[in-house]
N, C-alpha and C positions, 0 to 999 in steps of 0.2 A: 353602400357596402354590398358587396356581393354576397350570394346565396352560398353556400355549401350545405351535400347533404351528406348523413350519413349511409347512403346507398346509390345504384346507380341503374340506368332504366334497360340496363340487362335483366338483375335482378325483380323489377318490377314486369320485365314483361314474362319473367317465367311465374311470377305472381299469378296474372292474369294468364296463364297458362296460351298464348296468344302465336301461332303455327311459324316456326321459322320456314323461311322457304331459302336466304343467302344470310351469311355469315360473315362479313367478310372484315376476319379477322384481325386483319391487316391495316385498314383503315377505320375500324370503330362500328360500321354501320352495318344494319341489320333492315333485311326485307321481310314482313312479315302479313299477313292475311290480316288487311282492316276489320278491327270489330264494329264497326259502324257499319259499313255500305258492304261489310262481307266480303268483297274483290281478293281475288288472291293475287296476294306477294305486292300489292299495289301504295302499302305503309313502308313507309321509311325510319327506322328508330336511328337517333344519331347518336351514339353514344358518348362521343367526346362532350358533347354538348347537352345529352340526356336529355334532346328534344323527340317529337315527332311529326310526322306531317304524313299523308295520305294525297297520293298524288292522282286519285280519282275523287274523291265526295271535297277534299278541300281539307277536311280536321285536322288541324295541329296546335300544338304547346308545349308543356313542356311535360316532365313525366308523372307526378304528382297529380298534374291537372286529368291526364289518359287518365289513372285509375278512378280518379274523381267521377269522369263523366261513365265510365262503363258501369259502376253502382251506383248514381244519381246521388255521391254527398259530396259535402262541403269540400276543398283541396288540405284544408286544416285538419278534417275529421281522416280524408285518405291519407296523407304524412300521418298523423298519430298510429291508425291503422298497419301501414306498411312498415314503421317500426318498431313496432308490436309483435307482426307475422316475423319478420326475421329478427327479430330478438339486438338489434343495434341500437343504440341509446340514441334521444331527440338532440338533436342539435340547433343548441337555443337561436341561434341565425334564423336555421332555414325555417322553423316553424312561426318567427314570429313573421317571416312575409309568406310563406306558401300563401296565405290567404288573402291579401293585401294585394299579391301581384298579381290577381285573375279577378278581384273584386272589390280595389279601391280601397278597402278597408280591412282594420286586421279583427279578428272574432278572439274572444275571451270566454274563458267555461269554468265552471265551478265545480269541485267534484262535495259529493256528499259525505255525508260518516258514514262508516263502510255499518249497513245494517247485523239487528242482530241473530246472533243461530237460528233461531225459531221461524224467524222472518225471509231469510235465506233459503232454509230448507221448503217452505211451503211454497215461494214462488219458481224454486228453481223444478220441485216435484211436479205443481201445474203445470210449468213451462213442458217437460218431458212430456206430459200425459199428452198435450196437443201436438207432438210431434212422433213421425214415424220413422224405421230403421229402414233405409234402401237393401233390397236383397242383397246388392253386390259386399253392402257391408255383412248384412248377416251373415251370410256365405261366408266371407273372411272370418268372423270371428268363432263361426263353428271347423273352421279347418285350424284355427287356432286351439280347440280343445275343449270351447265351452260347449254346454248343450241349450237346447230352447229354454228349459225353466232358466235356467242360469241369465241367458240375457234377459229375459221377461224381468226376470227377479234384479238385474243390477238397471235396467230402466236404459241399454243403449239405444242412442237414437243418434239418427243421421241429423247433417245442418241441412235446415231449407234453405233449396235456392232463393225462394222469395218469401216476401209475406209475413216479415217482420214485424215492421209495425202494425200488422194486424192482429198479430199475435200477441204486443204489447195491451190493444186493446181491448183482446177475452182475457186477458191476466187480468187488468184493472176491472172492469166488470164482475170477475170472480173473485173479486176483493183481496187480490194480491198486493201488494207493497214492490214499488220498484226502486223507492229511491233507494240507493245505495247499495241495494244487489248488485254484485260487479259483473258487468257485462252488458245493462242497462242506463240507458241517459237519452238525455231530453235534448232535442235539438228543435229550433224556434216553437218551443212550449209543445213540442208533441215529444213520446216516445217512440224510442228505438233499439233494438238488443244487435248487440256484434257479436251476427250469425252465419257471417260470410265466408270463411275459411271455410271448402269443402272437406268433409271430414266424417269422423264417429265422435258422436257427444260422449265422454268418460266421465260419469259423477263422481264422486269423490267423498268419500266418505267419513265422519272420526267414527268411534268406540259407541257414540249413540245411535250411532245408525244413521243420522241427520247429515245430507248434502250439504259439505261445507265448500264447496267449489265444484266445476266443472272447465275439463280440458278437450281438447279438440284433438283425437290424432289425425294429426292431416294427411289428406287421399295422397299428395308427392308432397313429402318432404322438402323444405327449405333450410338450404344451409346445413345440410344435415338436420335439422330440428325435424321430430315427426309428432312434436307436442308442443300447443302452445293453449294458454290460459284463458279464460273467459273472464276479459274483465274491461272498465272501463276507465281508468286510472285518468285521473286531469279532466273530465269529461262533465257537462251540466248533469247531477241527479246521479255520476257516479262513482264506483268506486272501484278498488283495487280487488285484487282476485287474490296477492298472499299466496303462500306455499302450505295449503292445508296437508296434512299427511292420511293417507288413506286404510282404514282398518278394514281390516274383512274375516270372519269366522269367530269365535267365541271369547267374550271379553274376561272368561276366566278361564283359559285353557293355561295348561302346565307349560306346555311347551307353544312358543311363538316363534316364527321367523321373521325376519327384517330383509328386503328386499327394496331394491328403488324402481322404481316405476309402478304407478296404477294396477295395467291394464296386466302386467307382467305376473302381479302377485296376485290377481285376479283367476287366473287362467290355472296358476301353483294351487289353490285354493278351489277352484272347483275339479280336480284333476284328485286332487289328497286330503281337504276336507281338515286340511292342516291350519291353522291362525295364522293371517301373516298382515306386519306391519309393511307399509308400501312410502317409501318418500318420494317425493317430488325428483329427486334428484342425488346422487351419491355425497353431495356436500352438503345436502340442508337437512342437519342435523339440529336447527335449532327448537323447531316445532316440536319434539318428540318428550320433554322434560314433562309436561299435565299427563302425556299417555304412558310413559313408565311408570308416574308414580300411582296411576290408577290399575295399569297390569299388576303393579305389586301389589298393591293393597287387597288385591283380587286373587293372588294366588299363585301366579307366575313364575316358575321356576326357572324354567331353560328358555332363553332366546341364541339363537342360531342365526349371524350373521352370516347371507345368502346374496350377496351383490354377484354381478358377473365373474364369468371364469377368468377374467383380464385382470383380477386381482392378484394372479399370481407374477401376471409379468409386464402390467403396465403399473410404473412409479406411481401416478397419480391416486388410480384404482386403490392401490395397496393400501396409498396413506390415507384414504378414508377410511378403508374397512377397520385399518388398525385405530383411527379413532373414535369409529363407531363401536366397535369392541371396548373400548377402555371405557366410555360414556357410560354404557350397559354396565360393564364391571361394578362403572360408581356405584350405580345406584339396586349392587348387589344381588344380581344375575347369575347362575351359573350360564356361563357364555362359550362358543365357541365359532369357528368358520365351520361353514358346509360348503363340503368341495367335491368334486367329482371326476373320476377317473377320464372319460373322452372326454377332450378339451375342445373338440367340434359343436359341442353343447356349451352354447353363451351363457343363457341363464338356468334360474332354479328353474324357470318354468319349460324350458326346452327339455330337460335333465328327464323330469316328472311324464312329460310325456311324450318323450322317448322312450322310456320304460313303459308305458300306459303300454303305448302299440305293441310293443316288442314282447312285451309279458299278459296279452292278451287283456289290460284292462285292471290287471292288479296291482294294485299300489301298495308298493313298498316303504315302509319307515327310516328314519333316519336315526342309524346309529350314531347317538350324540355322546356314549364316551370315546370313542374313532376319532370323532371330526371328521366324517369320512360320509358322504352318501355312498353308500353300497348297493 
């Protein structure tokens, strides 16, 4: 039976971020600067065929097998890998020979039960504390708006290029728990964490304060995606990463906002000092039912749906806010949208500090009988 994958070794070579030198678009194929012997322009990618070959040191195979060999794993574990980064679902074909066709045999993995809170938070906080943040990211994320305490305090840290599993091994030693941490698994009885997507580590946080997941935003975007999960789904010793929703500021303030994205409601929050709930995602609404019913129990009056300003005139947008609103409603909220006059401003968090610059660093509240940021 033949292979099909769900991707193609276009896609993968801008994975590997790997220097086009000819394109040619016409016939499929692509010259690119070997990562093996370094040569330039001396690899050939074929794309029709989603092979490659290297027509100085000799390497070639097929595309799966390139990723495989430029981070030393399995062609099994780069297929899982590769569609994981661009967010395409496995296609039970190609995964059951990826591995079989470069190695005789096919490999099977067992994932664990996904550990619990307690367990989670302590290995993913070690993990953070042996890692450090690259300036080029700190720089970035203070021109985004936060200050030093701020990152100190939410724990960003860059991916190491290397030294993984070394990493795996002071976790174990400081009596960490791996299995079933998503992000961690065992490959021939040793561990390993997938830490290869160059990026900013994003913790993740609920209403305890405790890391219930961490995301990668990656340095170039794939596919559009500039966010992808740390986890190890299907994988020996691991487990799945889940759409945790992210809380930041006071777990009985009056007033809350609802925003999607992490790092978005992060930036709104230390900018305003405002509570904001953060989803994963403008549809994943399912996680939030334990966290409303603890905001109410808590005190919580007003929540202020704060998704992008495309709510107003993208279809899609619209019909989540409108059922993120009614969701809210149920569970007896005074509710409203927060919306804002320049519509050059995407999110809450652009809005906030546009104002910040412009008004010298004062932060303005939000008039929630308007519906209206002012």
């Amino acid at each position: 039976m033949a292979r099909t994958f769900p991707f193609t070794i276009r896609q993968v070579a801008k994975l590997l971020d790997l220097k086009v030198r000819y394109d040619g678009h016409a016939n499929g194929n692509m010259d690119v600067d070997c990562p093996f012997c370094k040569k330039e322009s001396k690899m050939n990618l074929n794309a029709p065929d989603n092979v490659y070959r290297c027509n100085y040191c000799g390497k070639n195979g097929g595309m799966v097998q390139l990723y495989a060999r430029i981070y030393g794993i399995s062609n099994s574990d780069a297929y899982r890998e590769i569609c994981e980064i661009l967010g395409c679902s496995k296609n039970s074909n190609a995964g059951d020979n990826v591995e079989s066709s470069a190695n005789g045999q096919g490999g099977t993995s067992k994932a664990a039960v996904r550990a619990d809170g307690n367990t989670i938070h302590q290995t993913y906080s070690m993990l953070l504390s042996l890692l450090t943040l690259a300036n080029p990211h700190k720089e970035h994320l203070l021109s985004r708006g936060f200050s030093e305490n701020a990152i100190t305090e939410a724990s960003y840290k860059s991916t190491p290029a290397f030294g993984q599993p070394l990493l795996c091994t002071k976790l174990l030693q400081s009596g960490c728990v791996l299995e079933g941490v998503p992000g961690f698994y065992r490959k021939d009885g040793k561990w390993n964490v997938k830490l290869k997507a160059p990026g900013i580590l994003i913790p993740v946080r609920g209403i305890d304060g405790k890391i219930a997941g961490i995301q990668i935003r990656l340095d170039k975007p794939v596919n559009d995606r500039k966010y992808i999960w740390v986890s190890s789904t299907d994988m020996e010793g691991g487990a799945s990463s889940g759409s945790p929703v992210h809380f930041i500021g006071d777990p009985a303030a009056k007033q809350v906002y609802v925003t999607d994205g992490s790092l978005k409601g992060a930036i709104a929050h230390t900018l305003t000092h405002h509570t904001f709930i953060c989803l994963p995602g403008v549809k994943s609404l399912g996680g939030l039912d334990d966290l409303l019913t603890r905001l109410k129990s808590n005190g919580t009056v007003y929540i202020l749906e704060a998704f992008d300003i495309n709510k107003l005139t993208d279809n899609q947008a619209k019909t989540s806010a409108t059922k993120l609103r009614e969701k809210l409603s149920g569970f007896g909220f005074k509710v409203t949208s927060a919306v804002w006059g320049d519509k050059s401003l995407n999110s809450v968090a652009d809005y906030f500090m546009h104002r910040m610059k412009k008004e010298r660093n004062h932060v303005y509240n939000v008039d929630i009988s308007s519906a209206l940021v002012v």
